[in-house]
VEXSETI-436863 format. One record per residue (C-alpha): residue number from 1; residue in one letter; z, y, x. Coordinates in pm, 1 decimal. Layout:
BEGIN
NUM | A | Z | Y | X
...
This chain:
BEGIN
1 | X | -15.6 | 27547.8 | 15615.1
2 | X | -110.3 | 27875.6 | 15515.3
3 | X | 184.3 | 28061.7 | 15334.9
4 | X | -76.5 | 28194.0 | 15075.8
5 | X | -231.2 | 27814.0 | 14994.8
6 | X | 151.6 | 27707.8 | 14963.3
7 | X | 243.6 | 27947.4 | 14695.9
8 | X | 81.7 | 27775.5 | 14369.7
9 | X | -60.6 | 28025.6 | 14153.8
10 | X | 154.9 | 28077.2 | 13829.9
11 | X | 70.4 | 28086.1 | 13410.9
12 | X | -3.2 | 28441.3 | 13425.8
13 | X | -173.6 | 28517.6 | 13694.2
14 | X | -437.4 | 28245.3 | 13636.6
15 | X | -466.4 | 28404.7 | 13281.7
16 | X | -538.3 | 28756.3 | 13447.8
17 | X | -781.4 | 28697.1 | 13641.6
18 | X | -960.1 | 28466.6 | 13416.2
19 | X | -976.8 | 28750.1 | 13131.1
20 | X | -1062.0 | 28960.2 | 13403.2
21 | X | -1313.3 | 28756.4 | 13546.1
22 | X | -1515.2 | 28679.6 | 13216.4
23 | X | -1490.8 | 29032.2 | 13168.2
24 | X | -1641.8 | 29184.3 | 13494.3
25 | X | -1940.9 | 28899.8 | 13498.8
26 | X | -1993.5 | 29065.5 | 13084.2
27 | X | -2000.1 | 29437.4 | 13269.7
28 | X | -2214.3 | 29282.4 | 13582.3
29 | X | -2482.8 | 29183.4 | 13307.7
30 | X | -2445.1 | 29484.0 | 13107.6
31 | X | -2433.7 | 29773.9 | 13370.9
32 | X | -2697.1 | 29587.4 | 13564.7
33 | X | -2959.4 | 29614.7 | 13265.9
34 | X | -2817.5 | 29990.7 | 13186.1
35 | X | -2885.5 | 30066.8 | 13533.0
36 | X | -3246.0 | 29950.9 | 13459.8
37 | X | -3281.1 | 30183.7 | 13209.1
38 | X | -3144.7 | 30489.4 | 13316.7
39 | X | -3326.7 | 30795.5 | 13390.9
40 | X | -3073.5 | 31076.1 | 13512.1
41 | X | -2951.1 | 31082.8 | 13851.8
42 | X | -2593.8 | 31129.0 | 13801.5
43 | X | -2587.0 | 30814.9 | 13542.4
44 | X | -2697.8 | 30631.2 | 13745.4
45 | X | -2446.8 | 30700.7 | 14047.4
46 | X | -2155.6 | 30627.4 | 13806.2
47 | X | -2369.8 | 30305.5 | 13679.5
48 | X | -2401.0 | 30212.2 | 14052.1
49 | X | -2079.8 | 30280.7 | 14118.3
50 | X | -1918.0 | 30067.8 | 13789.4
51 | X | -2156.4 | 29819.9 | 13887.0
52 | X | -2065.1 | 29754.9 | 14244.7
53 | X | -1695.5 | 29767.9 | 14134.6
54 | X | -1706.4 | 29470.4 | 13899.2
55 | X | -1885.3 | 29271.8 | 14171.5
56 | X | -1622.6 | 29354.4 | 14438.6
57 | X | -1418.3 | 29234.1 | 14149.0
58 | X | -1565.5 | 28918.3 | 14066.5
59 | X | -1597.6 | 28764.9 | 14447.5
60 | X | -1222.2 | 28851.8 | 14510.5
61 | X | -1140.9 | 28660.5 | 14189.9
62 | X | -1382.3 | 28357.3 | 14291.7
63 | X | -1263.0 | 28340.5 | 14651.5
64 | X | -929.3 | 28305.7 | 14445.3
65 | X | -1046.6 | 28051.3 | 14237.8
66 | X | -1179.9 | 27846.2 | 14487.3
67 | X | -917.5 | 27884.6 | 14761.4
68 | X | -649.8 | 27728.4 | 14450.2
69 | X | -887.3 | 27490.5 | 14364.1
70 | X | -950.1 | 27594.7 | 13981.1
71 | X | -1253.3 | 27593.9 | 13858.5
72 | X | -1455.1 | 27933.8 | 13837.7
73 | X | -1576.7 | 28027.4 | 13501.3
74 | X | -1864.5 | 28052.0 | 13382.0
75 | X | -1923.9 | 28357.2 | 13238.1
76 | X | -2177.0 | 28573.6 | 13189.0
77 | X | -2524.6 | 28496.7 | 13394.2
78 | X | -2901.3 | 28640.1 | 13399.8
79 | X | -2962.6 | 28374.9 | 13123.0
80 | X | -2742.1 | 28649.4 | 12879.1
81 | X | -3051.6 | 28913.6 | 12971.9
82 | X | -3372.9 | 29028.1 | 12915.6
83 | X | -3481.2 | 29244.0 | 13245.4
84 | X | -3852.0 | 29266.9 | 13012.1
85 | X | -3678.5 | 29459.1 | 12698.9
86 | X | -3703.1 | 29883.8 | 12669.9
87 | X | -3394.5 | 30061.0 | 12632.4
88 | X | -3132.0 | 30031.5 | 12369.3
89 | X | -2902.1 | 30314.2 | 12451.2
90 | X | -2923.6 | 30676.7 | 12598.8
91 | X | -2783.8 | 30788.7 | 12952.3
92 | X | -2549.2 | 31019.8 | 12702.8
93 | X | -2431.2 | 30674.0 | 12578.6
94 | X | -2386.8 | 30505.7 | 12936.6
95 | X | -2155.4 | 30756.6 | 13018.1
96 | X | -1926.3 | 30727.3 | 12801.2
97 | X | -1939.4 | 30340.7 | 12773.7
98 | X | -1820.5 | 30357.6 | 13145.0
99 | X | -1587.1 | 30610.8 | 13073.4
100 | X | -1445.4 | 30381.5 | 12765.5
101 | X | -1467.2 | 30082.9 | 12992.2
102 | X | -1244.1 | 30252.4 | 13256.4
103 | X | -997.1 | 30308.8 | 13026.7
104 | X | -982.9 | 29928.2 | 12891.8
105 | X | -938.3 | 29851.4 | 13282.6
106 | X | -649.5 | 30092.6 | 13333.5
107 | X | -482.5 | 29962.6 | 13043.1
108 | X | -572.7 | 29564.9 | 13154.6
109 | X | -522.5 | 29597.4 | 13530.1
110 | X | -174.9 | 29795.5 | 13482.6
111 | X | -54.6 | 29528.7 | 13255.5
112 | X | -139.9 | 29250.9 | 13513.6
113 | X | -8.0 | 29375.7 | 13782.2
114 | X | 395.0 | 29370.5 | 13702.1
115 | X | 314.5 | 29007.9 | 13532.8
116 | X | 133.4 | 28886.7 | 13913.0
117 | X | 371.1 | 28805.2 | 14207.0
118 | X | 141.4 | 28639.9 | 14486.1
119 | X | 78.3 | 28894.7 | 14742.3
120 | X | -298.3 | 28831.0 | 14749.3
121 | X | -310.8 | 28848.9 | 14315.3
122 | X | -119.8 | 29182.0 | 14404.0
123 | X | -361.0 | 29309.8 | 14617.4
124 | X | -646.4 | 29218.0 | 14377.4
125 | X | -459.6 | 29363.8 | 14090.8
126 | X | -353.4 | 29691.6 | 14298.8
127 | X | -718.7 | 29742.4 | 14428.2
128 | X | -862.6 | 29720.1 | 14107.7
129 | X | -655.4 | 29991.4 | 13948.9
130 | X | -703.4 | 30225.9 | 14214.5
131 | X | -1128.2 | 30184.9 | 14237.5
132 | X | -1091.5 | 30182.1 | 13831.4
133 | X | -869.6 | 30542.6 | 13845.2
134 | X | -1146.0 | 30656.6 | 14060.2
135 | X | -1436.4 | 30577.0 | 13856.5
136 | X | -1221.1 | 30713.3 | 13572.8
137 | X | -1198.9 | 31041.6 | 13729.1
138 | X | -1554.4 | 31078.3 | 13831.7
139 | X | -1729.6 | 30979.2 | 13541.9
140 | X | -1474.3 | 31215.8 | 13323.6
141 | X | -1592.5 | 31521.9 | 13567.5
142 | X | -1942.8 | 31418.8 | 13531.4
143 | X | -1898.8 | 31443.0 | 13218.3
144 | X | -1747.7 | 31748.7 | 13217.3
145 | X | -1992.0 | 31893.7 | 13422.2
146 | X | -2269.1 | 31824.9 | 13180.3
147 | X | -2087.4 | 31969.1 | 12899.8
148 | X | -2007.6 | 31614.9 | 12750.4
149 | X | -1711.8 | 31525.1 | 12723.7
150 | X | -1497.9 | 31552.3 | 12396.0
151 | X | -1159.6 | 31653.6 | 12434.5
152 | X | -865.9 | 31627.1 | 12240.1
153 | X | -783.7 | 31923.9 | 12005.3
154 | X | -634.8 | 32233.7 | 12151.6
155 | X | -363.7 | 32376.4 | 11907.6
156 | X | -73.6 | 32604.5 | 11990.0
157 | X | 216.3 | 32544.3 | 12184.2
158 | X | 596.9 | 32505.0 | 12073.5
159 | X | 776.4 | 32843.6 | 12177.2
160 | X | 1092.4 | 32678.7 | 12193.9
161 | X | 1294.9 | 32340.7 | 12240.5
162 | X | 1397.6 | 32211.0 | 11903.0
163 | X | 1566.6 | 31913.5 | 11746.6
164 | X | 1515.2 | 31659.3 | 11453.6
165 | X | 1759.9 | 31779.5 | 11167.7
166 | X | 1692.7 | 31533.2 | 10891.3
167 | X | 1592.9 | 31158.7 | 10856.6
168 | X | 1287.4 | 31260.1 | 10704.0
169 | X | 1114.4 | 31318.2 | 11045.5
170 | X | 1062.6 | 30964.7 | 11033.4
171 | X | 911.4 | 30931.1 | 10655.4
172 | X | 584.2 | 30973.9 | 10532.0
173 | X | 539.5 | 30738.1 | 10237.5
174 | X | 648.5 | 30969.4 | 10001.3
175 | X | 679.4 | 31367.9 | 9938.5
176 | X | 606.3 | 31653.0 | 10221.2
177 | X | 526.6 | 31470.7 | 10544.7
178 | X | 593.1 | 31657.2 | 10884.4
179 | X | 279.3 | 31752.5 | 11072.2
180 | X | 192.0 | 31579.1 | 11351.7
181 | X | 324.4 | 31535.3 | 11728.7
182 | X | 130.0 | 31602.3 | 11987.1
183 | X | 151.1 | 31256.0 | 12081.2
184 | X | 27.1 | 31114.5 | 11701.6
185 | X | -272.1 | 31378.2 | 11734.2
186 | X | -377.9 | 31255.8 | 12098.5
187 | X | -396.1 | 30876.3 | 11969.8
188 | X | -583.8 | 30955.9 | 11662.8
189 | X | -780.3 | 31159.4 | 11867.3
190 | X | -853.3 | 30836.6 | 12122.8
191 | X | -914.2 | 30624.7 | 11861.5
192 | X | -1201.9 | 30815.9 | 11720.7
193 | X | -1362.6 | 30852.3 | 12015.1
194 | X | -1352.2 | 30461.0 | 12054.3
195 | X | -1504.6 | 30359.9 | 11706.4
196 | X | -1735.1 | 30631.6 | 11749.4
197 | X | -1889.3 | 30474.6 | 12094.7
198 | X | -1815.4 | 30091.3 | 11929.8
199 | X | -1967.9 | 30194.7 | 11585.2
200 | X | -2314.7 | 30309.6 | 11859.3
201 | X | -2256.2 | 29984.3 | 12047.8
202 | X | -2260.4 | 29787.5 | 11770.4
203 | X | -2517.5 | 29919.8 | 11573.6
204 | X | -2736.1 | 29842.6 | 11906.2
205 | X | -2601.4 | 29500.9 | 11861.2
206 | X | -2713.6 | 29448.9 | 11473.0
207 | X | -3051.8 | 29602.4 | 11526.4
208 | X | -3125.2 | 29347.7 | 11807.5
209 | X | -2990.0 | 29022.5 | 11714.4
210 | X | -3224.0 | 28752.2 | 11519.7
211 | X | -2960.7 | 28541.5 | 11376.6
212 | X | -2895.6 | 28622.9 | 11082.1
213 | X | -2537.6 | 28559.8 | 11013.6
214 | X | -2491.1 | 28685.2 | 11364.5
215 | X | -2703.1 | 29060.6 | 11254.4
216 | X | -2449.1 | 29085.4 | 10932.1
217 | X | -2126.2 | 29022.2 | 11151.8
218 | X | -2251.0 | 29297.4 | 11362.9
219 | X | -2341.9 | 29546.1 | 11007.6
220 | X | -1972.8 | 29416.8 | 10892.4
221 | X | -1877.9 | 29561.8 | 11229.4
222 | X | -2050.3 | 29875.9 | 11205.8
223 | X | -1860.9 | 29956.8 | 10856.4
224 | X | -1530.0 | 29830.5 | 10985.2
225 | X | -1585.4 | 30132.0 | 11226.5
226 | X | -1719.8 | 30394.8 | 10986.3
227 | X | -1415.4 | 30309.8 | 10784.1
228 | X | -1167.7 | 30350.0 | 11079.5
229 | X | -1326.0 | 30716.4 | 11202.3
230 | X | -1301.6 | 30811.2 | 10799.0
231 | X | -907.8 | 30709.5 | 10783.4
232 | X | -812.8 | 30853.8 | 11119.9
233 | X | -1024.3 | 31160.6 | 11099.5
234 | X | -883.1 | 31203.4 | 10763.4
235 | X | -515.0 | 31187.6 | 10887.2
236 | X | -591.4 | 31522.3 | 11099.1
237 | X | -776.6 | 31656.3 | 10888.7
238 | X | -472.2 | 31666.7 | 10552.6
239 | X | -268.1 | 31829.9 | 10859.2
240 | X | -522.1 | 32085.0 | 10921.6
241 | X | -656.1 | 31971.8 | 11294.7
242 | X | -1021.3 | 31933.3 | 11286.9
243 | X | -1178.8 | 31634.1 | 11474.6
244 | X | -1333.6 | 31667.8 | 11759.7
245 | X | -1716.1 | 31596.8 | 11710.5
246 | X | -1903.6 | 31340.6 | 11945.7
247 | X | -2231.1 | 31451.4 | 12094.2
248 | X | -2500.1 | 31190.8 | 11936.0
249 | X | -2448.8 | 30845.7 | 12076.1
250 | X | -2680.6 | 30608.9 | 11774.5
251 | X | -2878.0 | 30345.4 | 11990.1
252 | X | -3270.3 | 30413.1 | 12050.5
253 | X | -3568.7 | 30292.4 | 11790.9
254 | X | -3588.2 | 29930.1 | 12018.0
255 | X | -3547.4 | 29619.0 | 11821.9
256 | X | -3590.7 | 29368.6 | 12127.5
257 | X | -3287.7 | 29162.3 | 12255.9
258 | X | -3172.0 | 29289.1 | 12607.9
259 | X | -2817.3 | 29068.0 | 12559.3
260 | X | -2795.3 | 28730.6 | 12457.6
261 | X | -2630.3 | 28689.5 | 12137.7
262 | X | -2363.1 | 28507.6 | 12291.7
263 | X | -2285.1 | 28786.2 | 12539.1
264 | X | -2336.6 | 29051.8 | 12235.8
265 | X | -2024.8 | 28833.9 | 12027.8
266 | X | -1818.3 | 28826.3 | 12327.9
267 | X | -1846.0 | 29210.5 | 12402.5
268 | X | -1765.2 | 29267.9 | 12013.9
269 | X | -1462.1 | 29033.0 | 12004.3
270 | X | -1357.4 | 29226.9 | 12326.7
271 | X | -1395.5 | 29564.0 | 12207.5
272 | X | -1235.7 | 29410.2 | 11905.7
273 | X | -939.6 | 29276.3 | 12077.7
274 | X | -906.8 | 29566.6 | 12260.1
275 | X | -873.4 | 29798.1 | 11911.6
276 | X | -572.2 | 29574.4 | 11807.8
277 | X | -376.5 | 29654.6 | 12105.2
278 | X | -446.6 | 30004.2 | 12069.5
279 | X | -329.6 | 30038.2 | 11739.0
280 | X | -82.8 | 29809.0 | 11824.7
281 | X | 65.6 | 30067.4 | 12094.6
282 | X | 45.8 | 30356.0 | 11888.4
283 | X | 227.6 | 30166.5 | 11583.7
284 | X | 493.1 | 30153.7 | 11813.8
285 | X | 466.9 | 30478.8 | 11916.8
286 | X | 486.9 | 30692.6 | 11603.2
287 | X | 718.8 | 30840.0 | 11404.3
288 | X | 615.4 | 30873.0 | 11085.1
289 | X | 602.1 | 30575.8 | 10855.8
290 | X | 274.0 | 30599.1 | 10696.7
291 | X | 108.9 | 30638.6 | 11072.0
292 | X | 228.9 | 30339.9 | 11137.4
293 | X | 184.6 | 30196.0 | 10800.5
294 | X | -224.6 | 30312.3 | 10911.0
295 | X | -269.6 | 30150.9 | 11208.2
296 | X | -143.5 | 29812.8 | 11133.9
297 | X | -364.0 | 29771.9 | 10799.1
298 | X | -646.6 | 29882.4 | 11072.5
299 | X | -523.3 | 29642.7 | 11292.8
300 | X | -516.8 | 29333.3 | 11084.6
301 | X | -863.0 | 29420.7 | 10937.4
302 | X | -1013.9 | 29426.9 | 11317.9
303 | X | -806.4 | 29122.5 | 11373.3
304 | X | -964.0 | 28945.3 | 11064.7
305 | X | -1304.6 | 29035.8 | 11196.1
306 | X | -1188.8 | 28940.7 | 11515.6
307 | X | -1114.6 | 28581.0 | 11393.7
308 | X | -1403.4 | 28546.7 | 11191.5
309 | X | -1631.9 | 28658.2 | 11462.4
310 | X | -1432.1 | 28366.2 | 11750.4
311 | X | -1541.4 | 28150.3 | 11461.3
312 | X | -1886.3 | 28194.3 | 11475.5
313 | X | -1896.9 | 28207.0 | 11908.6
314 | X | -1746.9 | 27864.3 | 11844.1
315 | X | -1980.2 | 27792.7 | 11600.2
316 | X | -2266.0 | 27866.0 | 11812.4
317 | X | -2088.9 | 27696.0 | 12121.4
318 | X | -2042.2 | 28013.6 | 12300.3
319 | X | -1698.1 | 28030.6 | 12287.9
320 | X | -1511.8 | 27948.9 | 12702.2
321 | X | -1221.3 | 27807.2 | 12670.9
322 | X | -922.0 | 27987.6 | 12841.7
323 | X | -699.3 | 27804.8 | 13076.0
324 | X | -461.0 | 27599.6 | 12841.0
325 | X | -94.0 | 27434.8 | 12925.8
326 | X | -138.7 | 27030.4 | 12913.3
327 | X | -170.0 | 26854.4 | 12584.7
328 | X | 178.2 | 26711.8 | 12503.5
């Protein structure tokens, strides 16, 4: 018997490269049609390259499948899009969806991979990070080399070691606060720059849906994000830091459906899902009170539209099921 077939697979790595999985057949259909409708030469190399990387992705994780005997999930197919519609977004925009994408998958595929113990989930797991680091790092320089990418605000240097003297390093609630760490301004800083590309996605999302419940969840959306940029940016901006802008990402004049609205709620709940843990990570990594105060009001307001959004997917009967432990 093969040593690989005897191994069963366990709770978590099933779970991995399910999420994984549904997620890489959502990019398939999504870079595929971006790919479509790009014009510059250099987007499309990275879209290309993103694109070939999520199918490499998605026939290791069906061989997988199949090989264990689970079944493979359905996904996202050409039924979630329209090959006939014009353009939604700009190449300015594509870049910096597969830039923000890359980042979700670093995050993701480095979490998986000390949770997965089979050598061949390993391997997937391992493999993924490293073609995900590279399409990180290209995509940044092309970036870079067109003069797009934001960066984080530059601000001087401590001249010398110090230490915390008083327990009010921590506060925040009430009187003088301390100004920020480095740390607290580079997570703010992130943040922005993801509700500013989710606020453009989004708003692509609303102006092309026909549902109507469906086109208000996606306007609710929209605000959610205006209203996270405002708070965040406003946090720098009471310490003095200025926010970096964002080059001009709104989606183009198109009202025609390229995504299904099914695939359109998923990749909001994702994005969604995705903002939780964020904030979630830099709760825990702050040290001021009313930071993290901040960022888990934020939180619970994505995770509220989160819910409400799940609701309607299930609604609407688009909601897969994740693998579940037996009913008792």
């Amino acid at each position: 018997m093969d040593h690989k077939s005897s191994i069963p697979l366990t709770s978590s790595e099933i779970a991995y490269l399910w999420t994984n999985f549904m997620g890489d057949s959502m990019a398939e259909c999504v870079l595929g049609m971006f790919l479509r409708h790009a014009e510059d030469s250099d987007v499309k190399e990275m879209l290309a390259l993103a694109l070939q990387l999520s199918k490499n992705h998605l026939d290791a994780a069906r061989a997988i499948f199949l090989e264990a005997e689970i079944p493979v999930p359905k996904g996202f197919t050409t039924e979630d899009v329209n090959p006939e519609a014009p353009p939604l977004y700009s190449d300015t925009f594509y870049l910096y969806y597969i830039r923000n994408m890359t980042k979700g998958g670093l995050s993701s595929y480095g979490y998986a991979l000390p949770n997965t113990y089979r050598a061949d989930i390993r391997k997937y797991m391992s493999e993924a990070l490293e073609s995900t680091i590279e399409l990180y790092n290209r995509v940044t320089e092309t970036l870079l080399e067109k003069g797009l990418n934001v960066r984080s605000p530059v601000i001087p240097t401590p001249l010398e070691v110090d230490f915390a003297g008083k327990q009010s390093f921590l506060s925040g609630w009430f009187g003088p606060k301390r100004s920020l760490s480095f740390l607290e301004i580079s997570h703010l800083h992130s943040n922005i720059e993801t509700n500013v590309l989710g606020q453009a996605l989004i708003a692509g999302f609303a102006q092309t849906a026909k549902t109507k419940e469906i086109k208000e969840y996606f306007e609710r959306g929209w605000n959610l994000s205006l209203k996270n940029i405002k708070v965040l940016s406003g946090i720098l901006t009471k310490d003095k830091i200025i926010a970096s802008g964002s080059v001009h990402l709104s989606p183009l004049n198109s009202q025609e459906p390229i995504f299904s609205e099914k695939l359109m709620m998923y990749h909001s709940g994702l994005a969604s899902i995705t903002g939780v843990g964020n904030y979630g990570v830099c709760a825990a990594q702050s040290q001021r009170r009313d930071l993290i105060a901040d960022y888990l009001r934020l939180a619970a307001e994505v995770g509220l539209y989160t819910e409400d959004g799940a609701n309607l997917s299930i609604k609407y009967g688009w909601l897969e099921k994740p693998p579940l432990s037996p009913e008792n």
